[in-house]
C-alpha positions in Angstrom: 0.0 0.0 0.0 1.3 3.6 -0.8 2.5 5.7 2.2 1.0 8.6 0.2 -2.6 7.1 0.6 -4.8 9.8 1.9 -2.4 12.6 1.5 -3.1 15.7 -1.0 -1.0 15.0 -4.1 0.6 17.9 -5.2 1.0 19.5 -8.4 4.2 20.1 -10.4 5.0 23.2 -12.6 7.5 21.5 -15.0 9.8 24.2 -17.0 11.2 21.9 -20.1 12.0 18.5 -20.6 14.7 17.1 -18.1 14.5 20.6 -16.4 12.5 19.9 -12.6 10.3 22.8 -11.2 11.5 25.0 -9.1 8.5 24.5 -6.3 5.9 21.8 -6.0 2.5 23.8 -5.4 -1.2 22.3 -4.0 -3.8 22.6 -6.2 -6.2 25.3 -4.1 -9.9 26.3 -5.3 -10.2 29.7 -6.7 -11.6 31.8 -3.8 -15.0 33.3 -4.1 -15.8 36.9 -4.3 -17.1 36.6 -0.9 -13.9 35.0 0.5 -11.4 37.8 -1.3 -13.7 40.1 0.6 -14.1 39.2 3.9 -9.7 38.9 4.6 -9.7 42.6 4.8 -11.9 45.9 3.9 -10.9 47.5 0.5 -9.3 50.8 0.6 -11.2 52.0 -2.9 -8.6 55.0 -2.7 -5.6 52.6 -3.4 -5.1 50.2 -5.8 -7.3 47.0 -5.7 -6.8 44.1 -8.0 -9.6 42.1 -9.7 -9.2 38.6 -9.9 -10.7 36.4 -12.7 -11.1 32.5 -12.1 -12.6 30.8 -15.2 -15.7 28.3 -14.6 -15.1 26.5 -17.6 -13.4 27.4 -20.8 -12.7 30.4 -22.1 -13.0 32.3 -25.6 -10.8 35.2 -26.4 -10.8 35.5 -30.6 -7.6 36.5 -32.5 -9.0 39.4 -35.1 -8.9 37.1 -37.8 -12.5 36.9 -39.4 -14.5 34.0 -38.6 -14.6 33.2 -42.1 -11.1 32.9 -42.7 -10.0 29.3 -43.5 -8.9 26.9 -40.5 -9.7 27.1 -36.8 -10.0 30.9 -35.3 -7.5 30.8 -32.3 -7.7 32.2 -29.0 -5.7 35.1 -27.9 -4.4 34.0 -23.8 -4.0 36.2 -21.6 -7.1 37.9 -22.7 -6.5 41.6 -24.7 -7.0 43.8 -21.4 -9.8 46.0 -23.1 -12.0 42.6 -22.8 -11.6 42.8 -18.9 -12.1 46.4 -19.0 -15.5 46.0 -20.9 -16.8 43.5 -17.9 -15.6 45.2 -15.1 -17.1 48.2 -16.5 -20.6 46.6 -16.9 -20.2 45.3 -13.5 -19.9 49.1 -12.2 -22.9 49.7 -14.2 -25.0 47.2 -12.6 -23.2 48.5 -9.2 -24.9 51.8 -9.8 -28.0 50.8 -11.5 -27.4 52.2 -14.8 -29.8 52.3 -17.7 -27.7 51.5 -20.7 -30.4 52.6 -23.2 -29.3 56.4 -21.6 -26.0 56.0 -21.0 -23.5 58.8 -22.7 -20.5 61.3 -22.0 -23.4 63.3 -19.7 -24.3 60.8 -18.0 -23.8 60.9 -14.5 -21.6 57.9 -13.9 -20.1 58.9 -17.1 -16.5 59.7 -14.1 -17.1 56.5 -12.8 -17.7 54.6 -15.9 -16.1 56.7 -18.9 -17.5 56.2 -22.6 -16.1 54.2 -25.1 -12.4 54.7 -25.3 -12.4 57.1 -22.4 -12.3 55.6 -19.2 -13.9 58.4 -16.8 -11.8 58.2 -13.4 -10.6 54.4 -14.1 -7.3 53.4 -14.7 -6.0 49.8 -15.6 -2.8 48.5 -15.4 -2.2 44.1 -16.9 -3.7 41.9 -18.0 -1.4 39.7 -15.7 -1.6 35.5 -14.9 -1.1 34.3 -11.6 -0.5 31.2 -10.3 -1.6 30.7 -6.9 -1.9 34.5 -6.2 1.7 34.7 -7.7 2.2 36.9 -10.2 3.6 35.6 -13.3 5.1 37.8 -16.2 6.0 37.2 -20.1 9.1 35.5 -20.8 11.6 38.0 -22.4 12.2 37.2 -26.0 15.7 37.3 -25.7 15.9 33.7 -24.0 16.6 30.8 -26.1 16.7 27.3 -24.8 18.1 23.9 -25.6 17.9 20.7 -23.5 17.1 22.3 -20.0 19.4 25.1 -20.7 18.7 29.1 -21.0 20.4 31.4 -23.2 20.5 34.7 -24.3 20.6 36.9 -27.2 22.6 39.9 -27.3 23.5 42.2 -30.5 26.5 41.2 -32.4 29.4 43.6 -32.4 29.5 43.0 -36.4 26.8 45.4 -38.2 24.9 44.4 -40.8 23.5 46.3 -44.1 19.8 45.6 -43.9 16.6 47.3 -44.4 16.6 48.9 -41.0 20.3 50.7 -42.2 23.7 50.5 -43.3 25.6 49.6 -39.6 23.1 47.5 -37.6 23.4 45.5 -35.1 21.5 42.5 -34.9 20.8 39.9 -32.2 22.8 36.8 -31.9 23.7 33.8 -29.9 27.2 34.1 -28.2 29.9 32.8 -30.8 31.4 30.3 -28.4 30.7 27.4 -26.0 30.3 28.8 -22.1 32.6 27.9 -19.5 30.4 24.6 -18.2 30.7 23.3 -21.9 27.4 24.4 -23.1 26.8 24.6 -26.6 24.6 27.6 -28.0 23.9 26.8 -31.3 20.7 25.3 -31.8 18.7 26.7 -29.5 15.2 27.9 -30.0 13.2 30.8 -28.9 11.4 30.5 -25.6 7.9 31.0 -26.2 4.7 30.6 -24.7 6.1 30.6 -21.0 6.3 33.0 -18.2 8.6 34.0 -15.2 7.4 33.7 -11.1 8.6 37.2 -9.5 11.8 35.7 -8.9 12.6 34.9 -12.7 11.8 38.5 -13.8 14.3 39.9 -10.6 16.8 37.5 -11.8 16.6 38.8 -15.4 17.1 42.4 -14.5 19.7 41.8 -12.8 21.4 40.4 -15.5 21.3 36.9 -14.5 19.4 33.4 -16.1 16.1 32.5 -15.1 16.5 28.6 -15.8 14.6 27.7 -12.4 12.0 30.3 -12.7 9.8 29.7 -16.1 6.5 28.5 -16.4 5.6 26.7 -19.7 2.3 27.2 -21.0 0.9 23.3 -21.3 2.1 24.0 -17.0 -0.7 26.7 -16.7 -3.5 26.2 -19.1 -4.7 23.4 -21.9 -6.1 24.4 -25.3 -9.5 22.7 -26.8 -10.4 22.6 -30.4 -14.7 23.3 -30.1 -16.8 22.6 -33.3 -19.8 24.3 -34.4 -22.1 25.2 -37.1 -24.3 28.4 -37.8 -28.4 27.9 -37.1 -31.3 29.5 -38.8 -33.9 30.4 -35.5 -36.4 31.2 -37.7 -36.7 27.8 -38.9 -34.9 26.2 -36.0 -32.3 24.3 -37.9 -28.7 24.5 -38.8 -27.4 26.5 -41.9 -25.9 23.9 -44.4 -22.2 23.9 -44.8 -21.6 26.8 -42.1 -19.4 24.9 -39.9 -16.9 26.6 -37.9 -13.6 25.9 -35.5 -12.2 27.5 -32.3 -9.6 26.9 -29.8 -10.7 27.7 -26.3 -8.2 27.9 -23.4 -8.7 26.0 -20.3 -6.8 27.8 -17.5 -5.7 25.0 -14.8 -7.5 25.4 -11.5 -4.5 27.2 -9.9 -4.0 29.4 -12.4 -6.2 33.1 -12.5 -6.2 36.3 -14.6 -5.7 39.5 -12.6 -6.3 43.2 -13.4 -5.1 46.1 -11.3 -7.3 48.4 -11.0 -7.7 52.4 -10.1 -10.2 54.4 -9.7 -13.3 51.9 -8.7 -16.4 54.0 -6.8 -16.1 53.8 -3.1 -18.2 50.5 -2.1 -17.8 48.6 -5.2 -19.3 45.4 -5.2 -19.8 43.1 -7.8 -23.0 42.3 -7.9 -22.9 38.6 -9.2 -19.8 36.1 -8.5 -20.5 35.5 -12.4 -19.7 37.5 -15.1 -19.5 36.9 -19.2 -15.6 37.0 -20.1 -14.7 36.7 -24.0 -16.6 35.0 -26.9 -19.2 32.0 -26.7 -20.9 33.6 -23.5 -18.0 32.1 -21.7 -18.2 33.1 -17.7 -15.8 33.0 -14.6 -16.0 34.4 -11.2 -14.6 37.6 -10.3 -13.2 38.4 -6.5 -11.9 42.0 -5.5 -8.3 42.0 -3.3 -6.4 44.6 -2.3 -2.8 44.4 -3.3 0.9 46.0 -2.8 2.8 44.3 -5.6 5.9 45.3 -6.1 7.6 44.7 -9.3 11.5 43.6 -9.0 14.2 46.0 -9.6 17.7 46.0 -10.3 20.6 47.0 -8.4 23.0 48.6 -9.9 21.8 49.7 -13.6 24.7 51.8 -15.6 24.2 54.6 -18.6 23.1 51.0 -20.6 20.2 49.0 -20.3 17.5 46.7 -21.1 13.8 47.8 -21.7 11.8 45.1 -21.1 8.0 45.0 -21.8 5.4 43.5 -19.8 2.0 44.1 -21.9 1.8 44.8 -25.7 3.0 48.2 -26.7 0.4 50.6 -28.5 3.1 51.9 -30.9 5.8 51.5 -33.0 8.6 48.4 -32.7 11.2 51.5 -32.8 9.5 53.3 -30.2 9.1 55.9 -32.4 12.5 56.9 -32.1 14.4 58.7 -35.3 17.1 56.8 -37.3 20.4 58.6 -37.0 21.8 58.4 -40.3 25.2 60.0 -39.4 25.6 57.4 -36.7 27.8 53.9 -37.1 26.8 51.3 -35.8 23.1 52.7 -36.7 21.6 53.5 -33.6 18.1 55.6 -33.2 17.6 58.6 -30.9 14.2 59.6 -28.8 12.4 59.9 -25.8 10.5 58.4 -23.5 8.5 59.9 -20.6 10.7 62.6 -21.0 14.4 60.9 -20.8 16.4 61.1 -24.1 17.9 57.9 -24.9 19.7 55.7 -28.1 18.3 52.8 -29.2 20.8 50.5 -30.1 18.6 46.9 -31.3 16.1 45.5 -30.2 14.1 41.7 -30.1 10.9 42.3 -30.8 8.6 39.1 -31.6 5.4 38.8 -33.8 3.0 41.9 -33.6 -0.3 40.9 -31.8 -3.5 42.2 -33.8 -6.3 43.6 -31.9 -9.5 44.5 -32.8 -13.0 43.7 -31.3 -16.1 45.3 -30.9 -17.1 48.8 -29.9 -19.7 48.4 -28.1 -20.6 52.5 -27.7 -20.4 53.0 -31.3 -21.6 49.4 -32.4 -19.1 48.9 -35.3 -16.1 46.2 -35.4 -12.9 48.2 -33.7 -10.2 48.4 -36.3 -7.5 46.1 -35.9 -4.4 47.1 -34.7 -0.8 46.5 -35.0 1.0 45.8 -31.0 4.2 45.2 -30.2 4.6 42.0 -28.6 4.9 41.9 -24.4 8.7 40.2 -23.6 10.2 42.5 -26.6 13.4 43.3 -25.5 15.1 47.3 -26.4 18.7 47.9 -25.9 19.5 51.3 -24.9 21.4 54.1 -23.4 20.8 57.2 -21.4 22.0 60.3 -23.5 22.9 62.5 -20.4 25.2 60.3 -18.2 24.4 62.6 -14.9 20.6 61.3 -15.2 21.1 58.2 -15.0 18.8 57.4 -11.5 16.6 59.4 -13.1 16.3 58.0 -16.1 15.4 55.0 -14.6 12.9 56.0 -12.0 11.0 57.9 -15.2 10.6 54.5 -16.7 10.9 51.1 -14.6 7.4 50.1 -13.8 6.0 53.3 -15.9 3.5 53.1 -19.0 5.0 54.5 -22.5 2.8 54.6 -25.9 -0.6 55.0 -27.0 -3.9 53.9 -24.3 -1.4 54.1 -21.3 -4.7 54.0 -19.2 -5.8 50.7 -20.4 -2.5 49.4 -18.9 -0.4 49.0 -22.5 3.4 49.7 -22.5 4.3 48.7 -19.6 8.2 48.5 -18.4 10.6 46.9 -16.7 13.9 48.2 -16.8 17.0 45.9 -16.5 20.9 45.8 -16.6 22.2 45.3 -20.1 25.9 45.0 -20.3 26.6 44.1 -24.0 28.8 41.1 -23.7 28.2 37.6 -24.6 28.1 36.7 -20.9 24.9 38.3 -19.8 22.6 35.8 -18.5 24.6 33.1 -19.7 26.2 31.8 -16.6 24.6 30.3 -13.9 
């Protein structure tokens, strides 16, 4: 007979094949909205953090049409203006608001905002947690092999390409590392995140091996098949069959939104709400939180930008090509600090579009830069170096800053091979 008869089994979160988790976690319940409430009152002044546990699956399209050949996929963690639009109908309810006269002069119009405008309210994610522990996008420097992280840097030899004459482009380092490890062949971590530990070590400069969270850890996908019906005649439309991939978030794992600017006594008045496509629902509980993101020690004049959620703008940050410069480097701002761009790693732009709902038309789609894209850059004034930083770690940069896009994570970037590629 098993010793282990009786006893909760616990769940591993396995990083890679031959690579062991870092921490062996018990599967735990999502808390009710009830429960979140009754730990603690919530300060509505500060920060609070809504937390989304999904009941079953869940349905977030890509903005590919529907009638586009092969199966519509589903975009995880959910575009953040989808939990904006519930949590915003939940305030609604909250204050018993008549939709049919809602409008800029409304009222609640402060609490609730209009369409793109968002009143008082301020949102800052979407973000996964596992356990209640926050969980962020892998940077898409890190390339693995066999159980072993490493990580682009930008090659010393420039380039003539498309993006100029003298570029510097990413690369793996040229030799083997001093353990023996071979670079060459490794492949781009995707799909995977990093516990708060994994992101600190990352800023610092350092490899994350023990800290990443594959995606088959956290969630499962689910081919669904249907076809169109005629309620009229209360039968199916020949021929109009359709596919979609639905996400089925494991029962540790939850989406989280930080939230500012919620009316004082907020309460959501269901532990139900709709969430994505397909009428797809999950219970929503209200917490009030102090996270801190991780910082760095010791950042020089050089460092890393690192995104958290898509970027409402351009890959280049809309920075200006210096033409006079070699290697080819781009000059700018951002929130006010001029800085050189020297390369970047920037990963497949993320299309957005959706419905709006105030206008009732289709949202055009939208170009975003990828959260994990990686910028290389330098402070332009050496003596502002503090606060050059302070300006932008944890800040917002871009377009719909509000919503919570463009947000940063500033790290050490020495430009050497070595960087994260030694234990």
């Amino acid at each position: 007979m098993s010793k282990n008869k009786g006893k909760p089994q616990k769940k591993h979160i396995h990083y890679g094949k031959g690579t062991p988790a870092v921490k062996s976690v018990t599967p735990a319940s999502p808390k009710s909205t009830e429960e979140l409430q009754r730990i603690e009152p919530i300060n509505f002044k500060e920060q609070v953090t809504l937390v989304f546990n999904a009941t079953d699956t869940l349905f977030f399209r890509e903005s590919r049409p529907m009638e586009a050949l092969g199966e519509a996929q589903s975009v995880f963690p959910p575009p953040v203006r989808t939990l904006a639009g519930a949590v915003r109908t939940l305030i609604g309810e909250h204050l018993g608001v008549n939709w049919h006269d809602f409008n800029e002069n409304h009222v609640h119009f402060t609490d609730i905002g209009h369409g793109e405008k968002l009143g008082n309210l301020r949102f800052e994610g979407a973000w996964l947690a596992w356990n209640g522990k926050r969980l962020y996008p892998a940077p898409l420097h890190l390339m693995r092999k066999e159980g072993k992280l490493f990580q682009l840097t930008l090659d010393k030899d420039t380039v003539h390409c498309d993006l100029g004459k003298n570029v510097r482009l990413p690369k793996l380092p040229d030799r083997k590392l001093p353990d023996g490890d071979e670079p060459k062949g490794s492949k781009p971590l995707e799909n995977a995140w990093l516990t708060h530990a994994g992101l600190e070590a990352v800023l610092q400069g350092k490899s994350p091996l023990n800290y990443i969270c594959d995606a088959k850890a956290l969630f499962a996908s689910e081919s669904r098949l249907g076809i169109a019906r005629d309620n009229a005649s209360r039968s199916v439309q020949k021929g109009m069959l359709y596919q979609t991939q639905h996400i089925r978030p494991k029962a540790e794992l939850s989406i989280e939104l930080d939230t500012h600017g919620l009316p004082d006594g907020f309460t959501t008045p269901s532990t139900l709400v709709r969430l994505g496509g397909e009428g797809r629902t999950a219970s929503i509980g209200i917490k009030q939180t102090t996270n801190i993101l991780p910082k760095a020690d010791k950042i020089g004049k050089t460092f890393a930008i690192y995104l958290l959620t898509p970027l409402y703008g351009s890959p280049c940050l809309d920075f200006e090509r210096d033409k006079n410069s070699n290697p080819t480097v781009w000059k700018g701002t951002l929130n006010g600090v001029a800085l050189t761009l020297h390369g970047a790693i920037t990963g497949k732009v993320q299309r957005v579009g959706g419905w709006d709902m105030a206008a009732n038309k289709p949202r055009p789609v939208k170009s975003l830069v990828p959260a994990g894209s990686v910028f290389f850059c330098s402070v332009d004034n050496d003596d502002d170096v503090t606060a050059a930083i302070d300006a932008l770690h944890n800040k917002r940069i871009g377009n719909f800053t509000e919503y919570g896009y463009g947000h940063l994570a500033i790290g050490v970037w020495n430009d050497n091979d070595t960087q994260g590629n030694k234990a």
